[in-house]
C-alpha positions as CSV (number, residue, x, y, z in Angstrom):
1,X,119.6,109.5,112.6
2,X,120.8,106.1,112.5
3,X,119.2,102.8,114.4
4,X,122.2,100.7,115.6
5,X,120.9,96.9,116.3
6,X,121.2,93.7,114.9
7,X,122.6,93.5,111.0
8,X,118.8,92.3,109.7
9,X,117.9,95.3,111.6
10,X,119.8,98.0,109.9
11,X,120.0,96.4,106.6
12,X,115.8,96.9,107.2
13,X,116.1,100.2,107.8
14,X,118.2,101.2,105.5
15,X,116.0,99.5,103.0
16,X,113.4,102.0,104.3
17,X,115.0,104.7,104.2
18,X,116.1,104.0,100.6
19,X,112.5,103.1,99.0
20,X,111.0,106.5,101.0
21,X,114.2,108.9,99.6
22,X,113.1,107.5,96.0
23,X,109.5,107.9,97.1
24,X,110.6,111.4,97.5
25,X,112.4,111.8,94.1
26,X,109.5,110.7,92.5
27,X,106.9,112.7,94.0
28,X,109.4,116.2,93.1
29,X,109.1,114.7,89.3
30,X,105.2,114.6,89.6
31,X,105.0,118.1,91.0
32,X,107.6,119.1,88.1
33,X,106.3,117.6,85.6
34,X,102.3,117.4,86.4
35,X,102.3,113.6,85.8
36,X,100.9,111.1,88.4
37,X,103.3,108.5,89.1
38,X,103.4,108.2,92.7
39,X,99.5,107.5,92.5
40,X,100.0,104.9,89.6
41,X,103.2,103.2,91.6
42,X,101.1,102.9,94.7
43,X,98.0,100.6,92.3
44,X,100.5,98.9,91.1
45,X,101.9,98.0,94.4
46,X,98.8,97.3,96.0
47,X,97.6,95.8,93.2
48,X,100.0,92.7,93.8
49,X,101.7,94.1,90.6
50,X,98.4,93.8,88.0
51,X,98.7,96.2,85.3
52,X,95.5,95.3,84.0
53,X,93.6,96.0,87.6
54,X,95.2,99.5,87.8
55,X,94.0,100.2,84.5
56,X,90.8,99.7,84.9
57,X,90.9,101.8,88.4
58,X,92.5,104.4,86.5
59,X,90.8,104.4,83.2
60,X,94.1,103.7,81.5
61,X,94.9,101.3,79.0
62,X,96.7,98.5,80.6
63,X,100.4,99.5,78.2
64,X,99.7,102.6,79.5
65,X,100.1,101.2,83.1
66,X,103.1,98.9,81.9
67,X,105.0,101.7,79.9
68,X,104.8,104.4,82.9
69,X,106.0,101.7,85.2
70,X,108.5,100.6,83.1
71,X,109.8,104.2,83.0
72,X,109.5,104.7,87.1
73,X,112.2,101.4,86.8
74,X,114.6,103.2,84.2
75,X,114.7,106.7,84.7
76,X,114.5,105.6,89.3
77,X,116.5,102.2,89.3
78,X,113.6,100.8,91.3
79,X,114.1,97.4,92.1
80,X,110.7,95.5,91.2
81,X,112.5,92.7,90.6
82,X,113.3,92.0,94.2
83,X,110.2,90.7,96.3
84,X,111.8,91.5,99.4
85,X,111.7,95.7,98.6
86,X,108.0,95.7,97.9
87,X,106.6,96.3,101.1
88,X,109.4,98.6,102.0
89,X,108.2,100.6,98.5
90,X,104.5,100.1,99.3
91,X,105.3,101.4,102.7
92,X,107.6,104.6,101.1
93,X,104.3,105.3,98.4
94,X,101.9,105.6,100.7
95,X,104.0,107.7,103.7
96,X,104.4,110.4,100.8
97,X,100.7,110.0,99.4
98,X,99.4,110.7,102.7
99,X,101.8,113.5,103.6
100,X,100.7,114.8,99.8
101,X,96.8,113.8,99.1
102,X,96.1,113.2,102.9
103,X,94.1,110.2,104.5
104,X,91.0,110.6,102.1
105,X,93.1,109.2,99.4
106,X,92.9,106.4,100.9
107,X,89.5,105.8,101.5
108,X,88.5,107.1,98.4
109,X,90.7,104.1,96.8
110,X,88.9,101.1,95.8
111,X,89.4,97.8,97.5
112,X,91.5,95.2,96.3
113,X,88.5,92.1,95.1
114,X,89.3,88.8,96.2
């Protein structure tokens, strides 16, 4: 289905639908392939983009966190580089993880420290 409505309003929700469709590719890749991208894209999201606080949520080293991203950007053109998709991308992350892992991943997930 399509929303019709004002041109911010589509171009939003075609933004949407673009970041969860990637979402999607990304979580079939996990499930392929065993890895655990979706989960380290989400951190680094919500992590206001800190390698170094993901890896120590994760237990990775932090150029662990930097290469995996780096490789969600090349091999899924996601466009990190452009402030205005990252809630749309935080928003597409966390639909599939909760559809996936269900609401206790999320309150399992440690809090952001201010």
């Amino acid at each position: 289905y399509y929303l019709v409505g004002t041109p911010d309003k589509d171009e939003r929700f075609l933004s949407f639908a673009f970041s969860h469709t990637l979402m999607q590719k990304i979580s079939a890749e996990d499930a392929a392939h065993d890895t655990n991208y979706l989960e380290i894209f989400w951190q680094y999201l919500s992590c206001e983009r800190s390698a170094t606080i993901v890896a120590e949520r994760l237990h990775l080293h932090r150029n662990t966190v930097l290469y995996r991203i780096r490789r969600l950007q090349e091999d899924f053109a996601i466009p990190l580089e452009e402030p205005s998709q990252h809630a749309d991308l935080l928003l597409g992350v966390s639909l599939i993880l909760f559809e996936i892992k269900g609401p206790d991943f999320f309150l399992r997930a440690p809090k952001n420290e201010a």
